[in-house]
VEXFI-561059 format. One line per field, with one value per residue (C-alpha): x, y, z; residue number from 1. Coordinates in steps of 0.02 Angstrom, whole numbers, plus 32768, in hexadecimal, padded with zeros to 4 digits. Layout:
// residues N
east	(X|...)
north	(Y|...)
up	(Z|...)
resi	(NUM|...)
END
This chain:
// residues 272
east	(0AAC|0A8C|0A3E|0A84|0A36|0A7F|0AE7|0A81|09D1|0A41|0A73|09BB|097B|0A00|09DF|0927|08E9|08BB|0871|08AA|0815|07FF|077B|0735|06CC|06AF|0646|05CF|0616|05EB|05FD|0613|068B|062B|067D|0629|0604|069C|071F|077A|07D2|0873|0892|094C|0948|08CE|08E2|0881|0863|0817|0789|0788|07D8|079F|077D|07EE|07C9|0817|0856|08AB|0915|0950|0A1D|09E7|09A7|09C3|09CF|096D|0936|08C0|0889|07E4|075D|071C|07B3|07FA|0776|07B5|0862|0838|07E3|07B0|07CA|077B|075A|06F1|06E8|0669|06F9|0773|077A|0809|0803|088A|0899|08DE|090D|0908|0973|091E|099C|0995|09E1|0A23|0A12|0A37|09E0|09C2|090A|08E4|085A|0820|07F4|07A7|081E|08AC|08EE|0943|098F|09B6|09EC|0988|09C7|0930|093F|08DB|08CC|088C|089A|091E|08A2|0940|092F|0975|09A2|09AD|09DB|0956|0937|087A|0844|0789|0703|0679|0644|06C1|0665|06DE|069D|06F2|06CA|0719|0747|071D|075B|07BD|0791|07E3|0787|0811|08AC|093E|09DF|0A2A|0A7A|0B1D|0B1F|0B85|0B22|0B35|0BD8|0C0C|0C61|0C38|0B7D|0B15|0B16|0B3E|0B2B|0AE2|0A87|09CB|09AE|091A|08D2|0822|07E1|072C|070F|0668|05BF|05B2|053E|058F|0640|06C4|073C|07F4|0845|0913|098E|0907|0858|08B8|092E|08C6|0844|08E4|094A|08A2|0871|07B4|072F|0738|06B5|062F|067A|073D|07BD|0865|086E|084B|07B9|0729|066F|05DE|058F|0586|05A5|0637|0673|0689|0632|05ED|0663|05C8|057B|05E3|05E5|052E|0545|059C|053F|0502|058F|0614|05B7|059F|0665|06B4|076B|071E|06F5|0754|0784|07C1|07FE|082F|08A6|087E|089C|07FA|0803|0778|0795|0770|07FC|08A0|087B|07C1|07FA|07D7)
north	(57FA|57B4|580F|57F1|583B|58E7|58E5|595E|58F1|5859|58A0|58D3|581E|57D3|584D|580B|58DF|5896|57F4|57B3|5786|5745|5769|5707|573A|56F3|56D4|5774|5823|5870|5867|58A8|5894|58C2|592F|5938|59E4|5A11|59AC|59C7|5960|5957|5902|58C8|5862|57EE|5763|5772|56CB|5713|56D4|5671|55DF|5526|5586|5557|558E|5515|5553|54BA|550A|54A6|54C9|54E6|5576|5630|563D|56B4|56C6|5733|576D|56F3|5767|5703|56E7|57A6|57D7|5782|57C8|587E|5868|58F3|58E2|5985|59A0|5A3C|5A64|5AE4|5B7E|5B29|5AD2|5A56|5A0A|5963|5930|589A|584B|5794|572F|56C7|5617|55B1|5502|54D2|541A|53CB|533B|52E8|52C5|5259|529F|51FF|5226|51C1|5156|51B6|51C7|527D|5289|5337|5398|541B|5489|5488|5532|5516|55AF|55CB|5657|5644|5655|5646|56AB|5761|57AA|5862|58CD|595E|59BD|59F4|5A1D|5A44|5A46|5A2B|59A2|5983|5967|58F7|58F5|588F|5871|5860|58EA|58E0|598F|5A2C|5A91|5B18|5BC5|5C45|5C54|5CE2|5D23|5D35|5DF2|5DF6|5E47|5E39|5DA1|5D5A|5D6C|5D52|5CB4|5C60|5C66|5C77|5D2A|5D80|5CCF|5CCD|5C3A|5C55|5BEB|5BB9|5C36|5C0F|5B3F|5B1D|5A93|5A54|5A7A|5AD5|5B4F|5B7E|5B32|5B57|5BAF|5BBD|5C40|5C59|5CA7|5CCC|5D2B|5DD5|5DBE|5D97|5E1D|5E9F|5E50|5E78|5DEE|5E00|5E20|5D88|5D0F|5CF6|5C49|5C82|5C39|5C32|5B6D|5ACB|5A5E|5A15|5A25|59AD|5987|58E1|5929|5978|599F|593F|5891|5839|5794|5716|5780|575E|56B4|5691|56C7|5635|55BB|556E|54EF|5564|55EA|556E|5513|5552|5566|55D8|565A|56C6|56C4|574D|5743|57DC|57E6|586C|588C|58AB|5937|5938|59F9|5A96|5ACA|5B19|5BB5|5BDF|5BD7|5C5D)
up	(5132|51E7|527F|533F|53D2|53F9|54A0|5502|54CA|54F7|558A|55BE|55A8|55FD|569B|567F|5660|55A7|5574|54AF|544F|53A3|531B|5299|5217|515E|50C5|50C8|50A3|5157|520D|52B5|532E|53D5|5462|54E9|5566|55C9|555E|54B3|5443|53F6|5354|533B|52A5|523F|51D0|5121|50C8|5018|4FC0|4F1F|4F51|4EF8|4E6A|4DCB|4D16|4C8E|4BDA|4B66|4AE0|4A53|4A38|4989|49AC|49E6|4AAC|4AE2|4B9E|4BEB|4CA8|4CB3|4CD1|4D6E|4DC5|4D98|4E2D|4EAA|4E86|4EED|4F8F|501A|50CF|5127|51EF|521A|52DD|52D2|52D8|5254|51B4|5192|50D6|50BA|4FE9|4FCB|4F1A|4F27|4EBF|4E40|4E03|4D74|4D57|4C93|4C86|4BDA|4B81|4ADA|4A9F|4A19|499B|492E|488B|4815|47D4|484A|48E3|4909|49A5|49DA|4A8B|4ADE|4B73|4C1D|4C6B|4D0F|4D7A|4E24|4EB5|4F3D|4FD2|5050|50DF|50DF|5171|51AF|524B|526D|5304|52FF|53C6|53DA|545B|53EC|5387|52F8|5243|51D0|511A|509F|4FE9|4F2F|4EDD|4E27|4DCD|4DE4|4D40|4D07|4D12|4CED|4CAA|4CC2|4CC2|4D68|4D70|4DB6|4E72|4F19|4F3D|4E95|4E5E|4DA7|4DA2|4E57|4E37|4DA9|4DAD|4D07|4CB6|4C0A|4C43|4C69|4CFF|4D4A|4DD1|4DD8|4DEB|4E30|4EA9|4EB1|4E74|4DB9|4E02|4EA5|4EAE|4F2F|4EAB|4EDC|4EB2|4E8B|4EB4|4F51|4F38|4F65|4EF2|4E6B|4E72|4E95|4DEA|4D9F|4D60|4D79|4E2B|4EA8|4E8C|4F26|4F4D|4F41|4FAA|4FC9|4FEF|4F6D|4FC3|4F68|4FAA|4F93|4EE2|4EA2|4DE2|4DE0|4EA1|4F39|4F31|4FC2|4FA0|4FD4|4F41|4EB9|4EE5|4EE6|4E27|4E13|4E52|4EF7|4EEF|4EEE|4F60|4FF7|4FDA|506A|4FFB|4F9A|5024|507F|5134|51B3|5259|52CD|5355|53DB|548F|54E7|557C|55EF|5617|55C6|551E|5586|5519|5565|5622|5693)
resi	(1|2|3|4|5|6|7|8|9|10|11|12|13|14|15|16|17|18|19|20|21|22|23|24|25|26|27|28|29|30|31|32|33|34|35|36|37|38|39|40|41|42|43|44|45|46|47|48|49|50|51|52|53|54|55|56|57|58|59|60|61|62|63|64|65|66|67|68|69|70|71|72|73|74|75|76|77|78|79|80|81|82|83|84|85|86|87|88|89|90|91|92|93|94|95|96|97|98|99|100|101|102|103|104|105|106|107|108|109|110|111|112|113|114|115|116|117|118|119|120|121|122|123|124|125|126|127|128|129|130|131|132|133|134|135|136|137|138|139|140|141|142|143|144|145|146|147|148|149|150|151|152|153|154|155|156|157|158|159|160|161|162|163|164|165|166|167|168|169|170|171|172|173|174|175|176|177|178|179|180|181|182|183|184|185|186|187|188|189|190|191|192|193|194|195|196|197|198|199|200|201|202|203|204|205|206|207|208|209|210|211|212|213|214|215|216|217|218|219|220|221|222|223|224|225|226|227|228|229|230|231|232|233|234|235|236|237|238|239|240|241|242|243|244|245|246|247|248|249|250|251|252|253|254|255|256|257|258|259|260|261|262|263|264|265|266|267|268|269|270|271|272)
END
């Protein structure tokens, strides 16, 4: 998906009543987009270049043998990452899953024995994280600083489990309503004590279908919050855990830029 600048913003820069301004930001999990006293800011788009990138994880399989891949356990992390802006009044959470490639090259090895030579071929799976740049359209507007967090998320467990009645909202059939299938209606983001914990169909529905009293941290959207365990991980982070090479490779970080008209005037809303 690409991002263009909406007419009226266009229009407004053009006219000179806005000013088009980029933001970069990278490698640490937070930062803050300043806006200064009489102004706001409008975000229009960003481009999101995902950490992990330069990393490659190598498994040689003989063709001998049983085929049998696996999600590699350090690149699997950098396959869900977080983009969140807060302006103070609203929060605006962005998941991304980033694709992960491999590459099948073929070869023959020689393995000398004594008195033998036994030449056999082995399959190279290499596999690294697409860090191309994703793009998005947004339209965030604030007059107060704007705080961008953005980290990997490592786990969505399962807390609950249920049967979905059948209602006017859920309709046999269309929905999962009346099912026999116990879907998942309660997954915690974040920290084991204290995790955000989503909850499905939405926390109404849940506690009114009876299946059990809201949790403190219940909500109604799926975003991850900080803790380096088992929730959202500062990227710079999890890279230091694998080494200073790899921490301070710029590939291997990730990179965001905003696009945002800049009004030096008060939000249209708050006039008058």
């Amino acid at each position: 998906m690409s991002w263009s600048i909406p007419t009226r913003i266009e229009e407004d820069i053009i006219s000179g009543k806005a000013q088009y301004r980029t933001f970069q930001t990278g490698v640490g999990g937070q930062s803050i987009l300043p806006v200064s006293n009489n102004a706001y800011a409008v975000i229009f788009g960003y481009d999101f270049s995902p950490a992990g990138g330069g990393i490659s994880r190598q498994t040689i399989i003989s063709t001998s043998s049983t085929i049998t891949l696996q999600t590699d356990p350090i690149l699997r992390a950098f396959e869900t990452q977080q983009i969140s802006f807060y302006t103070g009044t609203d929060f605006f959470p962005f998941v991304h899953h980033v694709n992960s490639m491999t590459q099948i090259a073929n070869r023959s090895v020689t393995n000398v024995a004594i008195g033998t030579d036994n030449v056999f071929n082995q399959q190279l799976y290499l596999t690294e994280i697409d860090n191309t740049a994703i793009s998005r359209q947004v339209y965030i507007t604030s007059d107060k600083d704007i705080t961008i967090s953005v980290g990997l998320i490592k786990d969505s467990p399962r807390a609950s489990a249920n049967n979905i009645p059948q209602t006017n909202r859920t309709p046999a059939l269309l929905t999962y309503g009346g099912s026999a299938q116990a879907v998942t209606t309660q997954a915690d983001f974040g920290p084991a004590v204290t995790p955000i914990q989503f909850m499905q169909p939405s926390p109404k529905d849940y506690q009114d279908f009876g299946f059990g009293l809201l949790p403190n941290g219940a909500s109604g959207q799926a975003f991850a919050t900080p803790d380096a365990g088992r929730g959202l991980v500062d990227p710079s982070v999890y890279l230091n855990s694998l080494g200073a090479t790899v921490r301070d490779a710029a590939a291997s970080n990730y990179f965001l830029n905003l696009h945002y008209a800049l009004y030096t005037e008060s939000v249209p809303e708050q006039r008058g």
